[in-house]
N, C-alpha and C positions, 0 to 999 in steps of 0.2 A: 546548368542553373540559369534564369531570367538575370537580365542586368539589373533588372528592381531587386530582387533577392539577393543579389551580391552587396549592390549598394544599404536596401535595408540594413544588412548583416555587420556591412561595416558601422555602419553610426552605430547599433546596440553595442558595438566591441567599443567606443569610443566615450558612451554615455556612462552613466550612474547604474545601478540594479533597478531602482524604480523608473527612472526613463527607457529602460531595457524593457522592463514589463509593459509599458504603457503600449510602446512600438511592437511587442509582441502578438497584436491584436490586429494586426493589419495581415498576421501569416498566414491566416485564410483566405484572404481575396488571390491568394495566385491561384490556386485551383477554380476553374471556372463550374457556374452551380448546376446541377441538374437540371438538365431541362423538363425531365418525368416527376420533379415538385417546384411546389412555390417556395417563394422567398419563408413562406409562414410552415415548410416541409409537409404542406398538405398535397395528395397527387393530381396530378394534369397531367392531360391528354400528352405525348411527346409521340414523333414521326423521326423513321430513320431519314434520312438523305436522301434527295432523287437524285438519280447517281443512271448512266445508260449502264443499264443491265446487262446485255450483250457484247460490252467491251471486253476483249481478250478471252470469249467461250468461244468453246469448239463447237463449229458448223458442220452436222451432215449432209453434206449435197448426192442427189443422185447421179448425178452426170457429173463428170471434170472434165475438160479436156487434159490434152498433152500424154496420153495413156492410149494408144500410140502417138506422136507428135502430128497435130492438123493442124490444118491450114486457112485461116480467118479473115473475114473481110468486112471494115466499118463502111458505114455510107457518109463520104463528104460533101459539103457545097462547093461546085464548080467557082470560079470567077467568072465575073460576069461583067458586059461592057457596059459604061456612065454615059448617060447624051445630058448634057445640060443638068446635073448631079442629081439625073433620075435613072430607076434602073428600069430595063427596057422590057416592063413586067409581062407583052408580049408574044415576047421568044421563048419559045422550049426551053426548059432545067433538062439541062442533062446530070444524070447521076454518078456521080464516079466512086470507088474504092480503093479504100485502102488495106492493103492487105498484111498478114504477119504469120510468123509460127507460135502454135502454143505447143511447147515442148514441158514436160514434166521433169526431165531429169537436167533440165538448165534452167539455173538462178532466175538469167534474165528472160526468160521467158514461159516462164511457169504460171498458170494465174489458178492457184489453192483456195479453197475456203476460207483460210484464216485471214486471205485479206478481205473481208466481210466485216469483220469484228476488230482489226487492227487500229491502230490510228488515223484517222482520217486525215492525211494531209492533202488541201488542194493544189499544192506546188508538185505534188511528190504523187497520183494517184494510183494506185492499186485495184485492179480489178480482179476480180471470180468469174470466170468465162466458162460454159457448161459445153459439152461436146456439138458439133455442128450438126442439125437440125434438116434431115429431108422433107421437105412441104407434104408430098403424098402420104407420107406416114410420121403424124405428128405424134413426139410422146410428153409428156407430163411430166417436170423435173420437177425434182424436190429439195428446199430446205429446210433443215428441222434444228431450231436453237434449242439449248436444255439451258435452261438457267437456274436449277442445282438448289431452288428453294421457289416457293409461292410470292411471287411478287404483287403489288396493284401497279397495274400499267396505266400511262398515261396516252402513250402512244406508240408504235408503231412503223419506222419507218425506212424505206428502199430505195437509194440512190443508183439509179442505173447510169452502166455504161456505155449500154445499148441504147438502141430505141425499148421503148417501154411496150409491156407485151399487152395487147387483147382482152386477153382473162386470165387475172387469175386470185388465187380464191388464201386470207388470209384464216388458221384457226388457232385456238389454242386449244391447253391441256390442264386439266388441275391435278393430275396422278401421275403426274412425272411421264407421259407418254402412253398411259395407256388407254385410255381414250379420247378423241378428236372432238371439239365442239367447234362451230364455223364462229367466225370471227367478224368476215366481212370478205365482201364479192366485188370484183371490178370485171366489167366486162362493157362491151358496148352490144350486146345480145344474151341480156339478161335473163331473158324467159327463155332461151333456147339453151343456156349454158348450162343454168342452176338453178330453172324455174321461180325464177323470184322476178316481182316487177320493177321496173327501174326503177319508178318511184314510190316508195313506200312511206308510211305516215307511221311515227313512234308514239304509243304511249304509254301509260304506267303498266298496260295490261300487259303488254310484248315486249318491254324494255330487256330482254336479251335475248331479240330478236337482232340476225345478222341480218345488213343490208347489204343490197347489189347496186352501186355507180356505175354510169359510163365516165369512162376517164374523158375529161375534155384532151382534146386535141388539137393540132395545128399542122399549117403546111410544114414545117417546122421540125415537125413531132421526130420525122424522119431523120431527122439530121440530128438532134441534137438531143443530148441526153434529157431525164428528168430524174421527179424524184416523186415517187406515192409514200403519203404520210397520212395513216389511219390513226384519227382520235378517238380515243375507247370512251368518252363521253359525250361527244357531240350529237347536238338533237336526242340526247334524251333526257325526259323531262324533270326526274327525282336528280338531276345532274347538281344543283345548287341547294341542295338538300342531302350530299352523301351521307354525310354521320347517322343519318336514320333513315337510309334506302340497306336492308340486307340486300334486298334485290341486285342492285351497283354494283354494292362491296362485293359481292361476289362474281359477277360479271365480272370487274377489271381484275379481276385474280389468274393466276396462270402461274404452270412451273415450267411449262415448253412452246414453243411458238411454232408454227408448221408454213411455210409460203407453198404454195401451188404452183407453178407456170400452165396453163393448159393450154392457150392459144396465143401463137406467135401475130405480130403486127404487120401484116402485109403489104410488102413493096415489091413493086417489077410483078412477076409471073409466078406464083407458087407453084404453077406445072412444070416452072422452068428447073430441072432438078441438077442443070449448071450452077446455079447459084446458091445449092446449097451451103457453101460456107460462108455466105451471108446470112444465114438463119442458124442464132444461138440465142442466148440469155445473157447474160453480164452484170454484175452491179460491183459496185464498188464501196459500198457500206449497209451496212444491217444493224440498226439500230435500235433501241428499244429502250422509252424513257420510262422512268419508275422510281416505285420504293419499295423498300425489302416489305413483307403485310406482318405487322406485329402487333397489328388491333390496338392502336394508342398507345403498346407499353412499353415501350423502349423509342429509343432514340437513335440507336445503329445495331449494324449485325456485322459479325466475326465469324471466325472458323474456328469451329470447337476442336477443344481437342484432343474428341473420341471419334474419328474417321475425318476431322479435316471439313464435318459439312459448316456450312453458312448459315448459322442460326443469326437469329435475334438477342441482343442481351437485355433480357427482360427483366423487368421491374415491377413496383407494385402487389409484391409478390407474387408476378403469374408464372409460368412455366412453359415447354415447351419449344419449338422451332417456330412455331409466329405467334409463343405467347397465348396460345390459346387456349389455356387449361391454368384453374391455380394449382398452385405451389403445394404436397402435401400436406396436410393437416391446415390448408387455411381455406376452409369450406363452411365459411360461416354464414355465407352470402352467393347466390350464386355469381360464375363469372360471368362477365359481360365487356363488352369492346368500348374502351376508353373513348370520352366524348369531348366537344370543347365544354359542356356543364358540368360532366359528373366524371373524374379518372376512373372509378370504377373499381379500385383497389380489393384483391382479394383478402379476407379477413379471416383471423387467422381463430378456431376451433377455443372456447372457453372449456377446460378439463380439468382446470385448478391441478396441474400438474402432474396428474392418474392416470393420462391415458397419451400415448403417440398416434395414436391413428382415427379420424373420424369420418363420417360423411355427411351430406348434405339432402335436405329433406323439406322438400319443397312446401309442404302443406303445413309443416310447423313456422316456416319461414313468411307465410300468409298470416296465419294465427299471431303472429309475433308484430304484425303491420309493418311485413316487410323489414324488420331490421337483423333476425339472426334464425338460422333455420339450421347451423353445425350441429350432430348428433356425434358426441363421444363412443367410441369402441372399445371393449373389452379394459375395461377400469381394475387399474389397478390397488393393493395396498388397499383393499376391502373395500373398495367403495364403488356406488350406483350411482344412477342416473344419465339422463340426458347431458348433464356437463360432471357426471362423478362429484356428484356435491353433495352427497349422503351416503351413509354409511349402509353396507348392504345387509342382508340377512345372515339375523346372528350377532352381528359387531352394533355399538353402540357409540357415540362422539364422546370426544374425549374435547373439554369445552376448555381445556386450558390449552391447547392448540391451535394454529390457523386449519381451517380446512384444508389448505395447502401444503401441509405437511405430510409426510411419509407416514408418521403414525396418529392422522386424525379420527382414527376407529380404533379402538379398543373389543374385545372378545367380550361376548357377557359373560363368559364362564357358569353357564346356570348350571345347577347342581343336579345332576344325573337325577335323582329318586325325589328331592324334594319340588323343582320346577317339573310344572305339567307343559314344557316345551323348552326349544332350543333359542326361542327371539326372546328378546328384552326392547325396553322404553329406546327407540335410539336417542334419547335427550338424558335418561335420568340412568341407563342401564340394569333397573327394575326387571327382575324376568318375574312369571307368573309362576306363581308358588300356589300349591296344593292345599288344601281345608288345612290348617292348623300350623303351619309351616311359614315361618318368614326369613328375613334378609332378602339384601338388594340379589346376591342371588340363592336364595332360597337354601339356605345352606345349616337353620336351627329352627326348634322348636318354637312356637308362638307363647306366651306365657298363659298358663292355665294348660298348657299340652303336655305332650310328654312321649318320649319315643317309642315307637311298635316295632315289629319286625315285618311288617308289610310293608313292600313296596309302592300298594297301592295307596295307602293311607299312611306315609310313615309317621306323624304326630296324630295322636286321639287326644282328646280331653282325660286328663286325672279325672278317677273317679272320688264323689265325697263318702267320706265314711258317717252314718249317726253314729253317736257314744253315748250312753245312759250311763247316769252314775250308780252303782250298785249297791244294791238294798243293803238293810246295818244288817237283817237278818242270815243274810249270806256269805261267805268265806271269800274274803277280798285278798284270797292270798292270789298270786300268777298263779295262770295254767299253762302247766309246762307243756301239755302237748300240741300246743299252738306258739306258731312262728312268731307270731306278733303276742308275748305274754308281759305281763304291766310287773312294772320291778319296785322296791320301795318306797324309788324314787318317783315314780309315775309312769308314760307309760313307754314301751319300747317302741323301737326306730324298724326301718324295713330293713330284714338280714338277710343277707345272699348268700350266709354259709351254710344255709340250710336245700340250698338248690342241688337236683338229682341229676343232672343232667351235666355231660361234659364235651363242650365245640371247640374247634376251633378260636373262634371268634373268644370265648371265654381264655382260653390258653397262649393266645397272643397278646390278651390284655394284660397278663401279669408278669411279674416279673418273676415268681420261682413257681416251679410242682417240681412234690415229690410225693412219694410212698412211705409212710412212717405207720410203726406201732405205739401210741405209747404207754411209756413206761409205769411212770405215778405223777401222783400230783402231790401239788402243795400250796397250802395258804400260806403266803407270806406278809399279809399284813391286813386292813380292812377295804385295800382298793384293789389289789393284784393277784392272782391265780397263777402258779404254776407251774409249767405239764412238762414232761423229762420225757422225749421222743427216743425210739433207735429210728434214721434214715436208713430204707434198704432199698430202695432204688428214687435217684433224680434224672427226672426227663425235662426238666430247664432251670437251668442253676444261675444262682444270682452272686451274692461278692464271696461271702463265706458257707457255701454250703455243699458240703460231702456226706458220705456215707459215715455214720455213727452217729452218739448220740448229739441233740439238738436240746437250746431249753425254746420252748413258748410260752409267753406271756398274754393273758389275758383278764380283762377286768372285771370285776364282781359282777357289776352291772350288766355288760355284754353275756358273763355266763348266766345271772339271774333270766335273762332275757333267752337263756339258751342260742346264745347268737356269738361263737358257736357252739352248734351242742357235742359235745365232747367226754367221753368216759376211759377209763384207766381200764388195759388191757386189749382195748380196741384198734384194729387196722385203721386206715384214713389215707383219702386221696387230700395234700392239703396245695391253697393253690393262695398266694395273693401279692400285696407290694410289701419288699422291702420299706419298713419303718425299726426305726429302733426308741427304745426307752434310755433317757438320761441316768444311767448308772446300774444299769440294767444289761445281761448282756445275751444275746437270742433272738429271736423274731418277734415281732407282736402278732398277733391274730385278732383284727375287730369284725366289723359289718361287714366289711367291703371283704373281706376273706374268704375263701369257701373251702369250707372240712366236709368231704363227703366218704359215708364205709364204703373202704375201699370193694372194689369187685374183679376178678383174676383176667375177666375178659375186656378192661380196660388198658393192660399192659401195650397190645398191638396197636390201639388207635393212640394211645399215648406216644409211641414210638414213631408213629405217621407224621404224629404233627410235631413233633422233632425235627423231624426231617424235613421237612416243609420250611418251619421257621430257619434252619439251619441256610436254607437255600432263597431267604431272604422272602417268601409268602406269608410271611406274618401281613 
């Protein structure tokens, strides 16, 4: 814990509750703020660290020495004699050596790759020495850095502990090593090396175009080390303009760096193949300044920790190893590389909460003036659209809900026979009902209608009836041989127990059928009729009814009306609802009843549909 935090911590333990909370407000400034938002949590641009990339990777060199142990030799300056504290520029240099072993399998004299990328100490130097070098047959050493993620490099650079070589030729890689792009040439025989001219002119047209230096040199050169350091932007001209050169940004990009040796720096006699073991390589650091490429969204990079690589920890919500993709489902915008004007923040898919998956659609994103171009994927909980913000076919909004809800669609449940389809209103859930037929879903007759047995039309219009009033000279008594006969009272109602016909449909409506004969009749008063039954067989029984005799009850007026028509000695299928009479004890029999003469080959389709109801097809 910070000594501020300790210290805060104690006063709050020392204070009141209210100066405790007051000091409480200060717990946030120990965490330091994101540098990928403002103060206002809006996003900016952030950069990870330039940090030498090349510190502590592993170098492949082609040549080592010490594998077998040889035999090495630097070039010194002699001493030289003072006349008057000038030197006696003269006289011949002689050149002298100094010589060593590079042995691999001793400590002190092993010179490996790793000291390339090791710490650079100038008290303490460590050199990479590549095997001794015969002038008549020169060959091309190599080293190749992997730096384990796409960096943007700044620069570059090689400290020798040789003399510095001739030519040689620097590239990089953006696919981790599999293909070479040239970087940059040093040679003092430019056209002859690598056919490039020494000196060449950059502009926006060629800006990743590599160029070929001659290295300056000196008498000097000989004796004493240097150091070549390649700037990945120098002289070119979108250089003070990165943020909106793609060109650049992709040039200084690289995931592996490649150095050449081709041509050694010639001292004494290259025929002299005595002195071969003065012709090697040497350097004593390999360095390479940069920052991790995370396209403005992050600030540093780590090592994940699904295989250990070196990503970026990106923000903004992008995604990625440099960040350069958004984040699932935030494709509302496309992505683009953080700016010092705009972060560029990836924006995250409008689906009102229907959908996890969407993508990104460039042409609605224009249409939109640029501000959201996210197209929702397979929407769930019944709803459509580009952001699932309507209900789909079939379901209709349910308006006492947010759209946001699991169930802001409702079913229209339109009614099989009376809607002439399956969609409804999706505001009012109205489905489209057929001539004569209403409700929201179509589910009753319209008034003035009346039900059919057609699916296609199931409500007609009631028919009207004319009625004349009948002449004084004619018999105003009922006629009985008609369904509809006018009773004392005036005139009869529509009777269904005079229907010849026996379905299903009728024998699931009621509650009893049976089979009876009956017996006799009798007037019991000037309202009630009645009939004394034997039951000889019941194919749907209701509370009280078994085989024997039954009484039925029916009224003056129903029989005046022949409704139902009924005679003593007669068979009868009878079928209707349990009602009972107040102090009355039997069935009633009115309109809604049907007595029809029985017939012998109604027994089997009676027993069907027994069986049917019994098994729950009612």
């Amino acid at each position: 814990m910070y000594p501020c935090a300790v210290l805060l911590l104690g006063v709050m333990m020392l204070l009141g509750p209210s100066q405790a909370k007051y000091l409480s407000m200060f717990k946030a400034q120990q965490s330091p703020p994101d540098p990928c938002y403002s103060e206002e949590d809006r996003p900016t641009r952030c950069i990870a660290d330039f940090v030498n990339a090349a510190f502590g990777k592993e170098i492949e060199a082609s040549s080592t020495c010490g594998n077998p142990p040889t035999r090495y030799c630097l070039p010194v300056r002699p001493m030289q004699q003072e006349t008057n504290d000038l030197l006696l520029a003269d006289e011949p240099t002689e050149i002298e050596r100094q010589c060593g072993i590079c042995d691999s399998n001793n400590s002190k004299r092993r010179h490996p790759p790793s000291y390339l990328t090791d710490l650079n100490n100038p008290q303490n130097i460590t050199c990479w020495m590549s095997e001794p070098i015969v002038p008549p047959n020169p060959t091309n050493v190599t080293l190749i850095l992997s730096l384990d993620k796409k960096f943007e490099l700044t620069y570059v650079s090689l400290q020798f502990c040789s003399q510095r070589p001739d030519s040689m030729s620097i590239y990089k890689s953006v696919d981790y090593g599999k293909t070479w792009i040239p970087f940059q040439y040093y040679s003092s025989q430019c056209k002859k090396m690598y056919g490039k001219p020494t000196k060449a002119i950059i502009t926006k047209a060629n800006e990743q175009e590599a160029l070929c230096l001659d290295p300056t040199t000196s008498a000097d050169s000989v004796f004493s080390s240097g150091r070549v350091a390649f700037s990945t932007l120098e002289g070119r001209p979108s250089a003070f303009d990165f943020d909106n050169s793609p060109v650049l940004q992709d040039w200084v990009t690289a995931t592996d760096i490649k150095v050449v040796f081709n041509r050694l720096s010639a001292y004494g006699s290259e025929n002299d193949s005595s002195s071969g073991d003065s012709y090697f390589y040497s350097l004593s650091d390999f360095s390479v300044g940069g920052r991790c490429k995370c396209n403005g969204h992050a600030s540093k990079c780590s090592r994940s920790r699904e295989g250990g690589k070196l990503v970026c920890d990106c923000k903004h919500n992008t995604a990625g190893a440099e960040c350069e993709r958004c984040k699932p489902f935030h494709y509302d915008r496309p992505w683009g590389r953080a700016s010092s004007e705009d972060g560029n923040e990836c924006v995250a898919c409008e689906c009102n909460l229907h959908a996890r998956r969407c993508r990104f659609n460039m042409e609605l994103y224009k249409l939109s003036g640029r501000k959201s171009g996210g197209v929702c994927l397979n929407c769930r909980h019944n709803t459509a659209g580009r952001h699932c913000h309507y209900c789909k076919e079939g379901f209709y909004r349910d308006q006492s809900k947010p759209i946001s809800h699991r169930k802001a669609c409702k079913a229209c449940a339109c009614h099989p026979v009376g809607a002439s389809g399956k969609t409804c209103n999706q505001t009012t859930g109205q489905c489209p009902c057929k001539d004569g037929v209403t409700g929201v879903t179509c589910n009753r007759c319209a008034k003035g209608y009346q039900q059919s047995r057609s699916p296609v039309a199931p409500c007609i219009k009631i028919p009207k009836f004319i009625t004349t009033e009948p002449s004084k000279d004619r018999d105003s008594r009922p006629d009985h041989n008609s369904n509809r006969a006018t009773s004392k009272e005036g005139k009869c109602g529509k009777c269904r127990a005079n229907a010849r016909k026996v379905s299903q449909r009728k024998f699931c409506k009621r509650d009893f059928a049976m089979y009876l004969q009956v017996l006799k009749r009798e007037s019991m008063d000037n309202d009630w009729v009645k009939f004394t039954g034997n039951v000889i067989s019941v194919f749907k029984k209701g509370d009280e009814f078994r085989r024997g005799e039954i009484s039925m009850w029916v009224s003056q007026k129903n029989l005046s009306c022949k409704c139902p028509k009924i005679r003593k000695d007669r068979r009868y299928l009878v079928m209707g609802r349990e009602k009972k009479i107040a102090g009355k004890k039997g069935i009633l029999l009115d309109t809604q009843s049907i007595v029809i003469p029985w017939k012998d080959e109604w027994a089997h389709r009676l027993r069907k549909f027994q069986r049917r109801e019994r098994r729950g097809k009612c």
